[in-house]
C-alpha positions as CSV (number, residue, x, y, z in Angstrom):
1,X,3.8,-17.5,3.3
2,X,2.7,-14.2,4.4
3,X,4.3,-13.1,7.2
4,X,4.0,-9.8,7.3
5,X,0.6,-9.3,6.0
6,X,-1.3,-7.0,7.4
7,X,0.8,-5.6,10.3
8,X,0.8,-2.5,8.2
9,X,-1.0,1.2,9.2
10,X,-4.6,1.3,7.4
11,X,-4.9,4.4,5.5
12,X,-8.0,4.9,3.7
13,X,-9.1,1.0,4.2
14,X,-6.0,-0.2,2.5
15,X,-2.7,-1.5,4.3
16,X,0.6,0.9,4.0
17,X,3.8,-0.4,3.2
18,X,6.8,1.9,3.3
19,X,10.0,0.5,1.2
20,X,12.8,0.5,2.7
21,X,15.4,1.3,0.2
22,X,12.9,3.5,-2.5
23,X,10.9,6.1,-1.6
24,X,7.6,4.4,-2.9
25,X,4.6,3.0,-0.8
26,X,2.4,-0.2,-1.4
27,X,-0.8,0.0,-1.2
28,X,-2.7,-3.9,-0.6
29,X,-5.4,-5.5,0.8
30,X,-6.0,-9.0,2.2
31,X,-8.7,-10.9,1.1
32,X,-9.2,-14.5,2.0
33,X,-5.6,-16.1,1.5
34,X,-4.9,-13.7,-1.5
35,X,-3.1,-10.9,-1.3
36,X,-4.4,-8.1,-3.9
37,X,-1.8,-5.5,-4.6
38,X,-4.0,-1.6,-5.6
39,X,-0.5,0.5,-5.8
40,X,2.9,1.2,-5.9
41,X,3.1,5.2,-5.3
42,X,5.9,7.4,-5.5
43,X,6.6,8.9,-2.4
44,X,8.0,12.1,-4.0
45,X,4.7,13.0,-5.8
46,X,2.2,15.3,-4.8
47,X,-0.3,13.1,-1.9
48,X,-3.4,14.0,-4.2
49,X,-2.5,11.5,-6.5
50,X,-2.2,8.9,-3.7
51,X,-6.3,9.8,-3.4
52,X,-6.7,9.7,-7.3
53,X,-5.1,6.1,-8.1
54,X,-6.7,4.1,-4.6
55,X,-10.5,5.3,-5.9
């Protein structure tokens, strides 16, 4: 069941995710009943990466 799904900020056209207990974001999209995960970023790491891997 997905809950939470897409109650998240949009950055970029992707939902955000912040763990709680890491310092690493998750980057996913919703499409029809599936939910398609594009990354699991380091927080610690420059943010020009972020842009780099969600292209």
């Amino acid at each position: 069941m997905y809950i939470y799904a897409g109650i998240h900020i949009v950055i970029d056209g992707y939902f955000r995710l912040l763990a709680k207990r890491f310092p690493y974001s998750i980057y996913y999209k919703i499409e029809e009943k599936t939910i398609l995960i594009y990354a699991v970023l380091d927080c610690r790491q420059n943010p020009i990466n972020k842009e780099k891997r969600l292209l």
